[in-house]
N, CA and C atoms of all chains as a GROMACS GRO file, in nm:
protein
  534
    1UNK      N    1  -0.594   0.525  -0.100
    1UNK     CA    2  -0.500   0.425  -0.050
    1UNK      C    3  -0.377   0.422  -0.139
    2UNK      N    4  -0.269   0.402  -0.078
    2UNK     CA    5  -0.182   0.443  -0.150
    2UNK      C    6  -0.075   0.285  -0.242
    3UNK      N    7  -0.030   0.318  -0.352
    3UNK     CA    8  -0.010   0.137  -0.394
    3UNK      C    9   0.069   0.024  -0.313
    4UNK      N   10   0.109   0.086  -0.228
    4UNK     CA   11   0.204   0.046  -0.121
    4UNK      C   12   0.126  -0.012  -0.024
    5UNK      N   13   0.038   0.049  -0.006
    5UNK     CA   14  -0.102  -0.033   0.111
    5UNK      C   15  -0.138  -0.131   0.031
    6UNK      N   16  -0.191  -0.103  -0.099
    6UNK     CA   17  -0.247  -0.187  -0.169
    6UNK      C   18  -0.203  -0.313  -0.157
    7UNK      N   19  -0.110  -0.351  -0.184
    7UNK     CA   20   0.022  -0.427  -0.223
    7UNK      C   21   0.034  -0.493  -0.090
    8UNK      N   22   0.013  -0.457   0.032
    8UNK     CA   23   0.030  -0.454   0.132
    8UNK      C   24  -0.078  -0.582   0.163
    9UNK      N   25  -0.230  -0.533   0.165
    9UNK     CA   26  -0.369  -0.613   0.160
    9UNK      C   27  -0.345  -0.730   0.048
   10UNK      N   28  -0.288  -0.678  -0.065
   10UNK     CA   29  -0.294  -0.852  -0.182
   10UNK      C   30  -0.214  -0.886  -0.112
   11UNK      N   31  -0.105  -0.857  -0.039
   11UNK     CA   32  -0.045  -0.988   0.005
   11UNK      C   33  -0.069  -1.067   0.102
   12UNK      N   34  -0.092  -0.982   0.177
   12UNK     CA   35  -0.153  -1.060   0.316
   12UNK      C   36  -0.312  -1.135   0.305
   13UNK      N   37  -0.377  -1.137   0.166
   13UNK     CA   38  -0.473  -1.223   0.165
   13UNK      C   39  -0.422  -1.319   0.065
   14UNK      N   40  -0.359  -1.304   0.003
   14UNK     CA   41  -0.288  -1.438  -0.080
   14UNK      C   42  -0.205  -1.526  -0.046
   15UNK      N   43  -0.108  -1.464   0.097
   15UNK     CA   44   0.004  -1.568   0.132
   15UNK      C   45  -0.087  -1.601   0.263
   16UNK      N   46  -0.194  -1.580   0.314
   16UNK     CA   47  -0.257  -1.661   0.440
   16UNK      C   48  -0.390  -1.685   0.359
   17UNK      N   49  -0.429  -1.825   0.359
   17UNK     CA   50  -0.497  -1.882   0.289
   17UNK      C   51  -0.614  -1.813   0.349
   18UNK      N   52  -0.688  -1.840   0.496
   18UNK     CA   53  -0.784  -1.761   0.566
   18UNK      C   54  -0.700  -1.640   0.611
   19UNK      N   55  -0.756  -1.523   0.656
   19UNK     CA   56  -0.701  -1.409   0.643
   19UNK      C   57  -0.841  -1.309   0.722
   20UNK      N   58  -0.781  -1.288   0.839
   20UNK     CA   59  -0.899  -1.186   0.904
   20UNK      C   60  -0.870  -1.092   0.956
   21UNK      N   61  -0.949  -0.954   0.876
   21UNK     CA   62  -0.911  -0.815   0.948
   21UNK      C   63  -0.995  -0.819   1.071
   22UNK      N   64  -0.925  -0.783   1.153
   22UNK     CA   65  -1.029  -0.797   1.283
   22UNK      C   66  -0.992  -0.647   1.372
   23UNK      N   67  -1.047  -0.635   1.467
   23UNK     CA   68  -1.064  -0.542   1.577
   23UNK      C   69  -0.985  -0.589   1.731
   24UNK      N   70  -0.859  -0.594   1.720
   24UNK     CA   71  -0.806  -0.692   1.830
   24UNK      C   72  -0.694  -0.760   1.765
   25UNK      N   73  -0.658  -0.905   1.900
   25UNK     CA   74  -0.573  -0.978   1.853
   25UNK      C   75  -0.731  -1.116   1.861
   26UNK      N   76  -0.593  -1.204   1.828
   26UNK     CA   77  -0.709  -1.370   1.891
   26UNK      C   78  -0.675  -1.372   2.024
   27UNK      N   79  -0.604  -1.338   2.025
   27UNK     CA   80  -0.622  -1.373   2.191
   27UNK      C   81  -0.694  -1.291   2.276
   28UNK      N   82  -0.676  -1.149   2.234
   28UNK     CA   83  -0.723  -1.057   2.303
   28UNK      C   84  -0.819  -0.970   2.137
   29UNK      N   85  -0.938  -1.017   2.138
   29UNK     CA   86  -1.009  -0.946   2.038
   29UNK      C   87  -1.120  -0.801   2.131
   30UNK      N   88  -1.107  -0.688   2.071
   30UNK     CA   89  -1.129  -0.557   2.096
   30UNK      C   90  -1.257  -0.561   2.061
   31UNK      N   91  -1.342  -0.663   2.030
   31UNK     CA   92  -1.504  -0.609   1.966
   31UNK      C   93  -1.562  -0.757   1.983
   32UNK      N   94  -1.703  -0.745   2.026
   32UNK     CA   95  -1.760  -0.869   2.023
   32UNK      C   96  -1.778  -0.943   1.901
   33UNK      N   97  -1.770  -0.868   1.789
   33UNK     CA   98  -1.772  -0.929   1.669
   33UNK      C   99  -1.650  -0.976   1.638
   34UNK      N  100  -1.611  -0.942   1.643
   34UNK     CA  101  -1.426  -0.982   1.600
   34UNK      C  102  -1.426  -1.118   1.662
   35UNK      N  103  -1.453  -1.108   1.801
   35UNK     CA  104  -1.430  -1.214   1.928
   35UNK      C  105  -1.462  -1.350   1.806
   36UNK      N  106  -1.650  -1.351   1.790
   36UNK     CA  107  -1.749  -1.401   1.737
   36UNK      C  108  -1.666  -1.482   1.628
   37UNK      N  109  -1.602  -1.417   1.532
   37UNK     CA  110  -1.523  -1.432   1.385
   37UNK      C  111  -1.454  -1.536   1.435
   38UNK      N  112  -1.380  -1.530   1.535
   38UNK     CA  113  -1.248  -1.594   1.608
   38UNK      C  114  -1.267  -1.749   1.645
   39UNK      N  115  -1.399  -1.721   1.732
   39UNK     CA  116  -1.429  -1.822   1.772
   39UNK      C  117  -1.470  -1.913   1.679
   40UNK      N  118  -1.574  -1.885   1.624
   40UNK     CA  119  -1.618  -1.988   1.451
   40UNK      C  120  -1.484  -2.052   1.368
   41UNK      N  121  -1.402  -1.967   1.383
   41UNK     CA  122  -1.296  -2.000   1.338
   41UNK      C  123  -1.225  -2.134   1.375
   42UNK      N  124  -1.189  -2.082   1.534
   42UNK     CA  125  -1.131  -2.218   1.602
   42UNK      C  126  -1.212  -2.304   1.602
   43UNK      N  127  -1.330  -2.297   1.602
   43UNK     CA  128  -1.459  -2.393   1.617
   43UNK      C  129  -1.464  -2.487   1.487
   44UNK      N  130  -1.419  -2.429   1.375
   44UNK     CA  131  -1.409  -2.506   1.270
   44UNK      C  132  -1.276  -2.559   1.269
   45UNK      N  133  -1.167  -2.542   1.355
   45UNK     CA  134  -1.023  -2.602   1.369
   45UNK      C  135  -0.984  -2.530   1.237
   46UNK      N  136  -1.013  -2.412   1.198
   46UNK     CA  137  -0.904  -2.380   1.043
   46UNK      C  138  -0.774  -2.321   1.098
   47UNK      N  139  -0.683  -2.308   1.039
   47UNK     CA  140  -0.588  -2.214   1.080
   47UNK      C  141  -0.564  -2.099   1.000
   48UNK      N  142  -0.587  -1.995   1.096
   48UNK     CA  143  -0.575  -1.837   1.041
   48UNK      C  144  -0.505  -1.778   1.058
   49UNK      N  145  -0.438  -1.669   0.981
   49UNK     CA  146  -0.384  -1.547   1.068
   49UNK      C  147  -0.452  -1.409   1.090
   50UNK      N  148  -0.412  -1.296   1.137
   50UNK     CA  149  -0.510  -1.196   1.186
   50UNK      C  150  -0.437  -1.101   1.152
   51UNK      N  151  -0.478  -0.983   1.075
   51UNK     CA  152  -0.455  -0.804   1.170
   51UNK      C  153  -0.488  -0.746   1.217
   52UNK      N  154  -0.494  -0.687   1.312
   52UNK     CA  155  -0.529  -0.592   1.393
   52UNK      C  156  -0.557  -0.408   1.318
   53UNK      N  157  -0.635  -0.377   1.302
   53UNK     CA  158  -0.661  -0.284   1.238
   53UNK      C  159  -0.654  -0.166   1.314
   54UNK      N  160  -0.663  -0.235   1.438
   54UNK     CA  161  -0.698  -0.130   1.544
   54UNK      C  162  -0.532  -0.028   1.555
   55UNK      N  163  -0.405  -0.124   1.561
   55UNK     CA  164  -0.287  -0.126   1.577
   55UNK      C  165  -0.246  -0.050   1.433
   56UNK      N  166  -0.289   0.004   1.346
   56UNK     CA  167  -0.276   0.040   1.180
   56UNK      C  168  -0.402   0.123   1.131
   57UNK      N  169  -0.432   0.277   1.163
   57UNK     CA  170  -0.499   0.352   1.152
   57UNK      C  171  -0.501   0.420   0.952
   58UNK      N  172  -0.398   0.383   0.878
   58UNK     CA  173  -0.377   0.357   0.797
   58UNK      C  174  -0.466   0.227   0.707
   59UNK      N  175  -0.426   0.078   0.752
   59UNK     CA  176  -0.503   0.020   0.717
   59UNK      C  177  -0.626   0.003   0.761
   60UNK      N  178  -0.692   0.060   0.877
   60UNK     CA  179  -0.803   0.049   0.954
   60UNK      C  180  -0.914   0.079   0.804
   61UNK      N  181  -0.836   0.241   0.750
   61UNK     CA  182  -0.941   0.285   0.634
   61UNK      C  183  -0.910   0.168   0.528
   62UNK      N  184  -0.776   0.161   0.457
   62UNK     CA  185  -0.778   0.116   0.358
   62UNK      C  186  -0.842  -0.029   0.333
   63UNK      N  187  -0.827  -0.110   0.442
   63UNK     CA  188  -0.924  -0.281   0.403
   63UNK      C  189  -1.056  -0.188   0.416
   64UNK      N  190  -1.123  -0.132   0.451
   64UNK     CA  191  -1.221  -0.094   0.393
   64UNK      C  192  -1.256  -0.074   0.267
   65UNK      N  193  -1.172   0.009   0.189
   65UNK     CA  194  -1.200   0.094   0.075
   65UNK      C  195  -1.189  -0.065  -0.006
   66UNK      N  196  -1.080  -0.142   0.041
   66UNK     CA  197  -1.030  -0.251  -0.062
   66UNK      C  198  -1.163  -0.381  -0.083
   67UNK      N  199  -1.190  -0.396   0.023
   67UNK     CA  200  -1.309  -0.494   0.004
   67UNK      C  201  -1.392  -0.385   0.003
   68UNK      N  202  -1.452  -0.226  -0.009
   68UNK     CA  203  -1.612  -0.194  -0.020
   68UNK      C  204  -1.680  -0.254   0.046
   69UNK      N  205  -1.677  -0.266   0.197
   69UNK     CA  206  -1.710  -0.281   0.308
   69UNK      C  207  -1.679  -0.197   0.426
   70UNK      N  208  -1.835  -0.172   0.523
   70UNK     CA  209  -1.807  -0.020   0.562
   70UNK      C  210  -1.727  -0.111   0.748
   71UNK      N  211  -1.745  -0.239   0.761
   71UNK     CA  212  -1.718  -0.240   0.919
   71UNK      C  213  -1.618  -0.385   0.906
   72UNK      N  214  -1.617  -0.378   1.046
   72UNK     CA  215  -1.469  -0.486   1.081
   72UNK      C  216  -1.542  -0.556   1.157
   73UNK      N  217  -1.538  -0.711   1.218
   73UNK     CA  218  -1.421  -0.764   1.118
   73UNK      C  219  -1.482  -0.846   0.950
   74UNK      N  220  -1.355  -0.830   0.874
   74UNK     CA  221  -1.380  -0.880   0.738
   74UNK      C  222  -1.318  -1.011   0.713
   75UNK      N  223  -1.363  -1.119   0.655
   75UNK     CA  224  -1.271  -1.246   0.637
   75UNK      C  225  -1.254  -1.256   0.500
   76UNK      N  226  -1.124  -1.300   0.481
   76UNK     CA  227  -1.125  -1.363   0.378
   76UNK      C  228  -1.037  -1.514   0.317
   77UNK      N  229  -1.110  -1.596   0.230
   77UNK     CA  230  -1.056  -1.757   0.260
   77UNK      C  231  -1.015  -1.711   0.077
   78UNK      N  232  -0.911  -1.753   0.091
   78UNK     CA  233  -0.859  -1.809  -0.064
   78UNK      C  234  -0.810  -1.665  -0.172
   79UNK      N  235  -0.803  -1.554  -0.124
   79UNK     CA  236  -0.852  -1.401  -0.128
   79UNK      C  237  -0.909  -1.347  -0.178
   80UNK      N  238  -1.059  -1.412  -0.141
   80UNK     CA  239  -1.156  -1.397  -0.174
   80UNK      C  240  -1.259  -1.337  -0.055
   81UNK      N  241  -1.310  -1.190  -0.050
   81UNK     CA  242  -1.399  -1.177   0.070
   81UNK      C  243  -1.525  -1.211   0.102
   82UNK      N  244  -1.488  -1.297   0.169
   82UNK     CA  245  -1.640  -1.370   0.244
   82UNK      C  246  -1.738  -1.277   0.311
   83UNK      N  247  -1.727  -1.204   0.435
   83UNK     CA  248  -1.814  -1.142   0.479
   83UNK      C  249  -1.736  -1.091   0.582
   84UNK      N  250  -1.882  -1.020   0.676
   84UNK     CA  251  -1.865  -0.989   0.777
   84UNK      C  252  -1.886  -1.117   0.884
   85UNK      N  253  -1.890  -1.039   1.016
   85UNK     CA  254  -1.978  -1.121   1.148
   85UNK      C  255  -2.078  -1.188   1.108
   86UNK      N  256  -2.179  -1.099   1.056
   86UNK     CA  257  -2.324  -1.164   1.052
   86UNK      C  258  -2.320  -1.333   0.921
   87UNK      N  259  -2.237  -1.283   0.776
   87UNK     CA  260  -2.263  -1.405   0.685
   87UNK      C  261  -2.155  -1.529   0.754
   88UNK      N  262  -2.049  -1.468   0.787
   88UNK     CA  263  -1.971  -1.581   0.840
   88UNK      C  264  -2.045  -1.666   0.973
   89UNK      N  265  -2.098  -1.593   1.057
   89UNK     CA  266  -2.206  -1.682   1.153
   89UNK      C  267  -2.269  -1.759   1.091
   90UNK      N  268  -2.369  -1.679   0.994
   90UNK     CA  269  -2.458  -1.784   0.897
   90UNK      C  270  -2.430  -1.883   0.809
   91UNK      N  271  -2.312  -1.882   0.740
   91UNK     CA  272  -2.212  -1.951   0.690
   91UNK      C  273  -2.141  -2.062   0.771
   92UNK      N  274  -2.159  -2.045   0.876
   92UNK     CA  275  -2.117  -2.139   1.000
   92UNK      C  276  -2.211  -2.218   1.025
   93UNK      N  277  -2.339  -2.175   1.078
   93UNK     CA  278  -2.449  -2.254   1.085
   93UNK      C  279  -2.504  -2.354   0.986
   94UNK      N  280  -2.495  -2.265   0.892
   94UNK     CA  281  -2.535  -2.342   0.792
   94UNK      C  282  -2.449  -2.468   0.712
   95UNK      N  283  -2.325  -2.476   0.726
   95UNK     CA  284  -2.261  -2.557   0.703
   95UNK      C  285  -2.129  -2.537   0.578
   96UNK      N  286  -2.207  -2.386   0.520
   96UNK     CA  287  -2.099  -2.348   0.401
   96UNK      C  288  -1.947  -2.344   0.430
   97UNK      N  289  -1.970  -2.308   0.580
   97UNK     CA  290  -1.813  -2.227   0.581
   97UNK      C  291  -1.720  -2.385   0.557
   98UNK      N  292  -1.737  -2.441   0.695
   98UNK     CA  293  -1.666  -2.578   0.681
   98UNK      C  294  -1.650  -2.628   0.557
   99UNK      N  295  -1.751  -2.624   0.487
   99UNK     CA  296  -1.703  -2.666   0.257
   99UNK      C  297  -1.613  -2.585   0.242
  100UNK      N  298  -1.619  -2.434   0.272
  100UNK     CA  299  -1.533  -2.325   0.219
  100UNK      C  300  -1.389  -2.351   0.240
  101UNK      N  301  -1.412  -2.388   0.395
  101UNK     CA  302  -1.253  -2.384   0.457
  101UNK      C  303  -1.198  -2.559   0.404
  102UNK      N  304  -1.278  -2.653   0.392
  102UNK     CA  305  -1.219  -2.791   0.318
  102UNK      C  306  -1.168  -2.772   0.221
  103UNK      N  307  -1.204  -2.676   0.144
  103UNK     CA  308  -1.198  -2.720   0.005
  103UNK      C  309  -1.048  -2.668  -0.011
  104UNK      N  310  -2.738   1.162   1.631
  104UNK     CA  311  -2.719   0.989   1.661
  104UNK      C  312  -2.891   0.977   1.592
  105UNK      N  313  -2.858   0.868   1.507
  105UNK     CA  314  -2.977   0.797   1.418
  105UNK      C  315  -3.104   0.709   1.525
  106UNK      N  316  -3.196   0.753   1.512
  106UNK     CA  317  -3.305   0.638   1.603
  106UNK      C  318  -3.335   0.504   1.449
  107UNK      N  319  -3.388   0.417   1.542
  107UNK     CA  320  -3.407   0.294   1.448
  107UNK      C  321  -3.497   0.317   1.349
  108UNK      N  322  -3.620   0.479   1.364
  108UNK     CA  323  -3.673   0.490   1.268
  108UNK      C  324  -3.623   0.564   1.137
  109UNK      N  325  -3.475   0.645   1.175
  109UNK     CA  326  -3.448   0.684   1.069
  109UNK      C  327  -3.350   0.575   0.985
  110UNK      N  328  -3.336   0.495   1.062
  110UNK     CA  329  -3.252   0.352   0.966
  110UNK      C  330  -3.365   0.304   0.870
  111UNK      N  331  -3.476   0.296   0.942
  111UNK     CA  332  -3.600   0.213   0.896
  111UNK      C  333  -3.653   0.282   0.762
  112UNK      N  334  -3.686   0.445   0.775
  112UNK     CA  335  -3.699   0.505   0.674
  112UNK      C  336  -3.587   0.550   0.583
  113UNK      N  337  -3.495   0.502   0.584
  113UNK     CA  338  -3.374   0.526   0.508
  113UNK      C  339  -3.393   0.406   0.400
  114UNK      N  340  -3.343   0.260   0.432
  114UNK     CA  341  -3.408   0.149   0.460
  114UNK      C  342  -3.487   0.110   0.341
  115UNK      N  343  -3.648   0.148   0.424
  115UNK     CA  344  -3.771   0.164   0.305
  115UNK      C  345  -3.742   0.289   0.201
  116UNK      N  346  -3.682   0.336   0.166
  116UNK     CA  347  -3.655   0.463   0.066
  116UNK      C  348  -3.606   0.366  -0.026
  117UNK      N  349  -3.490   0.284   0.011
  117UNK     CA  350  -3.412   0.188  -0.126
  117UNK      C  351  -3.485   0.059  -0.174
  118UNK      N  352  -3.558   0.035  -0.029
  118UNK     CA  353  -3.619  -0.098  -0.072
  118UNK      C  354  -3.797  -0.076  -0.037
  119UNK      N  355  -3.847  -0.033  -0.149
  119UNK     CA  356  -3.989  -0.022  -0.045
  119UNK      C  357  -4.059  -0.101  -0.075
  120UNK      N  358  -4.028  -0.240  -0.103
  120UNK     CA  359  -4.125  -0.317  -0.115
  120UNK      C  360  -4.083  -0.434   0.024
  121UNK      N  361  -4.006  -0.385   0.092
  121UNK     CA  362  -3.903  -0.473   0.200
  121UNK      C  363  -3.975  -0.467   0.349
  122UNK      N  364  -3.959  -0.557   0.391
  122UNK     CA  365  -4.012  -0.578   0.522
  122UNK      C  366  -3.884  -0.516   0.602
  123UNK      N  367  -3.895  -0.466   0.714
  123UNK     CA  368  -3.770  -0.382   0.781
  123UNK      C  369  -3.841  -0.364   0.934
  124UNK      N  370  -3.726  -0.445   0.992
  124UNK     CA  371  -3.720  -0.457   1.134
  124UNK      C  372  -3.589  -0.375   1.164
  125UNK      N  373  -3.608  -0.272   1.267
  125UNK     CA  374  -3.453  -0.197   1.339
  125UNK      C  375  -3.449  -0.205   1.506
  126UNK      N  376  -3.350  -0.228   1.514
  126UNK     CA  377  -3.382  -0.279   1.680
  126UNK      C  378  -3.258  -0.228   1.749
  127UNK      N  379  -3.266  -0.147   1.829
  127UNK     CA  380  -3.140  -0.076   1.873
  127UNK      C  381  -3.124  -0.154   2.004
  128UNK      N  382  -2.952  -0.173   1.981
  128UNK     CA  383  -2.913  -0.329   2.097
  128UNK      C  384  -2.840  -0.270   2.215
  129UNK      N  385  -2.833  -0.136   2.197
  129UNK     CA  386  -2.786  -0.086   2.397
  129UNK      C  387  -2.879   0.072   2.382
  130UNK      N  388  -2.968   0.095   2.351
  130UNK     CA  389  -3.019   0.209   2.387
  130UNK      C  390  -2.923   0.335   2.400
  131UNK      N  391  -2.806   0.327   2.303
  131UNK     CA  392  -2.736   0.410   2.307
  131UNK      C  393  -2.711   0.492   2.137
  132UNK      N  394  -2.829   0.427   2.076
  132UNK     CA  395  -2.822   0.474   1.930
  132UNK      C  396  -2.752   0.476   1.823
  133UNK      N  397  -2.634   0.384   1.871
  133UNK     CA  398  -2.546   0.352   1.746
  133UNK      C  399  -2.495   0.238   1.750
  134UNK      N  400  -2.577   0.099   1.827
  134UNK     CA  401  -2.544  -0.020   1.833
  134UNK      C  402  -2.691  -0.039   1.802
  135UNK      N  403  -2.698  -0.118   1.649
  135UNK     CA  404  -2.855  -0.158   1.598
  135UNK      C  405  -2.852  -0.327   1.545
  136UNK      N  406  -2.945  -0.360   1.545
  136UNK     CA  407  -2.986  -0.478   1.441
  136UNK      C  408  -3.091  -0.455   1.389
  137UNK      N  409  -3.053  -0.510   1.240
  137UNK     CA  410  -3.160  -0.487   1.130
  137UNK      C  411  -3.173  -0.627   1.069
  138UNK      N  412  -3.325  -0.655   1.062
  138UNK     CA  413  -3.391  -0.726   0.972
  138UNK      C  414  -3.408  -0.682   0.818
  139UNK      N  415  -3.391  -0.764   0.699
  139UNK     CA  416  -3.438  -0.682   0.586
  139UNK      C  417  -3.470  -0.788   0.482
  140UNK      N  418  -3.641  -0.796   0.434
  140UNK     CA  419  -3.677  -0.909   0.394
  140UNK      C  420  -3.704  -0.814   0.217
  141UNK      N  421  -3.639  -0.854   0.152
  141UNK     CA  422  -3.690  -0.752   0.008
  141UNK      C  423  -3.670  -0.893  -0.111
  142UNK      N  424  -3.777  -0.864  -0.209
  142UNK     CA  425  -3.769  -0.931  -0.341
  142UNK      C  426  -3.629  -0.869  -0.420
  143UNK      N  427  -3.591  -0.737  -0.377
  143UNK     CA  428  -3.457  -0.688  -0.452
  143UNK      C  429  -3.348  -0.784  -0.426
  144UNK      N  430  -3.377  -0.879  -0.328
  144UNK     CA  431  -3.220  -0.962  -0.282
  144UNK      C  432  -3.222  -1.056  -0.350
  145UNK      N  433  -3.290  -1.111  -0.488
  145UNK     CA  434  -3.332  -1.232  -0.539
  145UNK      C  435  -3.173  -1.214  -0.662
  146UNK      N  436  -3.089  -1.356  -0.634
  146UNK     CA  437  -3.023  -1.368  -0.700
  146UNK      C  438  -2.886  -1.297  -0.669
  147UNK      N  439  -2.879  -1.251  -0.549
  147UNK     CA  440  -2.757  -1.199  -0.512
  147UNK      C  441  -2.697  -1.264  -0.398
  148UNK      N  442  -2.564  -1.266  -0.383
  148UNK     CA  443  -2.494  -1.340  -0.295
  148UNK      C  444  -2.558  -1.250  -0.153
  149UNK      N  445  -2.484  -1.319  -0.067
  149UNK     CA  446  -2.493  -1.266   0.076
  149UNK      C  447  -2.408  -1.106   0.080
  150UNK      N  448  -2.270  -1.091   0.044
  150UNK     CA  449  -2.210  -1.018   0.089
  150UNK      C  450  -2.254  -0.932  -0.063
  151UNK      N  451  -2.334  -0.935  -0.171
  151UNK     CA  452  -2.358  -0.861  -0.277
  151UNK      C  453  -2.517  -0.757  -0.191
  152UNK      N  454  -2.582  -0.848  -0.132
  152UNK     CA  455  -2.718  -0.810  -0.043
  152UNK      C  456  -2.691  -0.736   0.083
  153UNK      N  457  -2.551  -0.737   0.167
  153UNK     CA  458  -2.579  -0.653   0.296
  153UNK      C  459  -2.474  -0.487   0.260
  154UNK      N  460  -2.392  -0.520   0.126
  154UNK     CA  461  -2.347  -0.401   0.051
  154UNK      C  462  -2.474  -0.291   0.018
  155UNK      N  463  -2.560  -0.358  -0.060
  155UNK     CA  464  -2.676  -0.285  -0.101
  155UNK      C  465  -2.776  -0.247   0.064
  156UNK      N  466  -2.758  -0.306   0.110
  156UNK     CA  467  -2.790  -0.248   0.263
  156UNK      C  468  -2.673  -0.146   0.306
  157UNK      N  469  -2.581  -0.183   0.302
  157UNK     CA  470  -2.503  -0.045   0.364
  157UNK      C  471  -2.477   0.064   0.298
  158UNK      N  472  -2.535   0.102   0.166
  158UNK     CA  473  -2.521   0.148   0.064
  158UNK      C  474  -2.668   0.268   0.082
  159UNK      N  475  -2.804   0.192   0.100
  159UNK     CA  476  -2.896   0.258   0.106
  159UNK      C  477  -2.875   0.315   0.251
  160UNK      N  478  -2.767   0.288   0.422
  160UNK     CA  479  -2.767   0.339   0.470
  160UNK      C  480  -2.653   0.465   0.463
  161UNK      N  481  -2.557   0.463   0.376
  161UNK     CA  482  -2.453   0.588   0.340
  161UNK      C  483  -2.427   0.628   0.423
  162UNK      N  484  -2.382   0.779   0.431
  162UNK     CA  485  -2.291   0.860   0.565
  162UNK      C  486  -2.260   0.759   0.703
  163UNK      N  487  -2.480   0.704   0.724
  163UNK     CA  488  -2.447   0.632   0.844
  163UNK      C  489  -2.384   0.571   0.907
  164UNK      N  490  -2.330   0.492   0.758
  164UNK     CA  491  -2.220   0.392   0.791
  164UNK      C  492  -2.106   0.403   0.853
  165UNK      N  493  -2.056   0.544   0.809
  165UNK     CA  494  -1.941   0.598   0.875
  165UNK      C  495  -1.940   0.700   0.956
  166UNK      N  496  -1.975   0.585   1.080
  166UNK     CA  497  -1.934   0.708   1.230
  166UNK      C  498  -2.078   0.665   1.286
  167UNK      N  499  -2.196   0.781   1.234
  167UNK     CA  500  -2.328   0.740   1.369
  167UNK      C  501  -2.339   0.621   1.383
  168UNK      N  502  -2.356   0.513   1.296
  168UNK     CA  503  -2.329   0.341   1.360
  168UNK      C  504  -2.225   0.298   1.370
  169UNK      N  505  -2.206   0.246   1.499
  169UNK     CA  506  -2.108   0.212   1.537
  169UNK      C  507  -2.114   0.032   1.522
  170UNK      N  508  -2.214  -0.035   1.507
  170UNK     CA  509  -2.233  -0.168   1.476
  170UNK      C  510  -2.356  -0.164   1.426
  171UNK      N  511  -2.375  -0.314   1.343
  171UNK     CA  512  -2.533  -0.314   1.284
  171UNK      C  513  -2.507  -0.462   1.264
  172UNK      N  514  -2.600  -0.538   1.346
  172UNK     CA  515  -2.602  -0.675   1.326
  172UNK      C  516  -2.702  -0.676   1.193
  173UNK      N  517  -2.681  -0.756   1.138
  173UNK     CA  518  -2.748  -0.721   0.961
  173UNK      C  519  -2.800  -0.890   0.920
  174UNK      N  520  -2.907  -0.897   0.925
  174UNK     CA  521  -2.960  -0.962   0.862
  174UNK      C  522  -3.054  -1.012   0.712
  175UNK      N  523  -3.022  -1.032   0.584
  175UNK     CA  524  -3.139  -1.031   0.463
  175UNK      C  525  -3.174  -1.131   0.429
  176UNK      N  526  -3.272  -1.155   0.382
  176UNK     CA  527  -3.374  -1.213   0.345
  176UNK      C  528  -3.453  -1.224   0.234
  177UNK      N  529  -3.460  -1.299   0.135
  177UNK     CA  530  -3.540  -1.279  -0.001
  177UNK      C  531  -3.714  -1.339   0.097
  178UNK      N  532  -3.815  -1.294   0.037
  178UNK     CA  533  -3.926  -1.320   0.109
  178UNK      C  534  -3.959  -1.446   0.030
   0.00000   0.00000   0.00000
């Protein structure tokens, strides 16, 4: 990845407090997981912004390499990476996320 | 394209003291869910525990699965 990407990912998880690489848009999300991410999201009323990875074959690899995570979508609150689909669901259920996103 | 038993024995290779459920979710071999109940997950975050899962699955990760609903579990 090149430092320019790099640079690219710190910023866009530091100047959007929640921050989700996704597969799609929100409006129009490209993967049931992505969708999934989206929805929990609004469901908790946070406000996010999104990239589309799909639209950036470039960053598609590099948020990978950057969080060491092999799939999409990835969240991250505070820029800090939370998870995928599966912990952010569970993180939902369970009640963490809503602490996460209050705090 | 990977069947759920070579996830499973991939799987039990890193964790063999782990309970391991693989469940392929369109019969098309690269949309799976995995169960994974191991004493190795004791003391690790969530996203520190499904790394070490995608880790013991390697190459797979990139390309023959195309999704893996991922579940762990300390027993």
């Amino acid at each position: 990845m090149t430092d320019e990407t790099k640079t690219k990912i710190d910023d866009l998880i530091k100047s959007h407090r929640v921050m989700l690489f996704m597969k799609g848009t929100r409006q129009f999300p490209a993967c049931g997981f992505s969708n999934a991410v989206v929805q929990i999201l609004k469901k908790e009323g946070a406000s996010f912004e999104t990239f589309n990875i799909l639209a950036d074959p470039e960053m598609r690899q590099a948020v990978k390499e950057f969080s060491n995570w092999p799939t999409y979508p990835q969240l991250y609150v505070d820029g800090k990476f939370v998870g995928g689909c599966d912990i952010v669901t569970e993180m939902h259920e369970s009640g963490e996320l809503k602490q996460l996103l209050g705090a | 394209m990977p069947s759920p038993d070579t996830l499973r024995s991939r799987l039990l290779a890193s964790f063999p003291d782990a309970h391991v459920e693989v469940t392929d979710l369109t019969g098309t071999a690269d949309h799976f869910q995995a169960l994974v109940v191991s004493p190795a997950f004791a003391g690790k975050t969530r996203v520190e525990q499904h790394k070490m899962v995608y880790e013991a699955l390697g190459e797979l990760m990139n390309g023959p699965i195309h999704a893996l609903a991922l579940t762990t579990r300390i027993p």
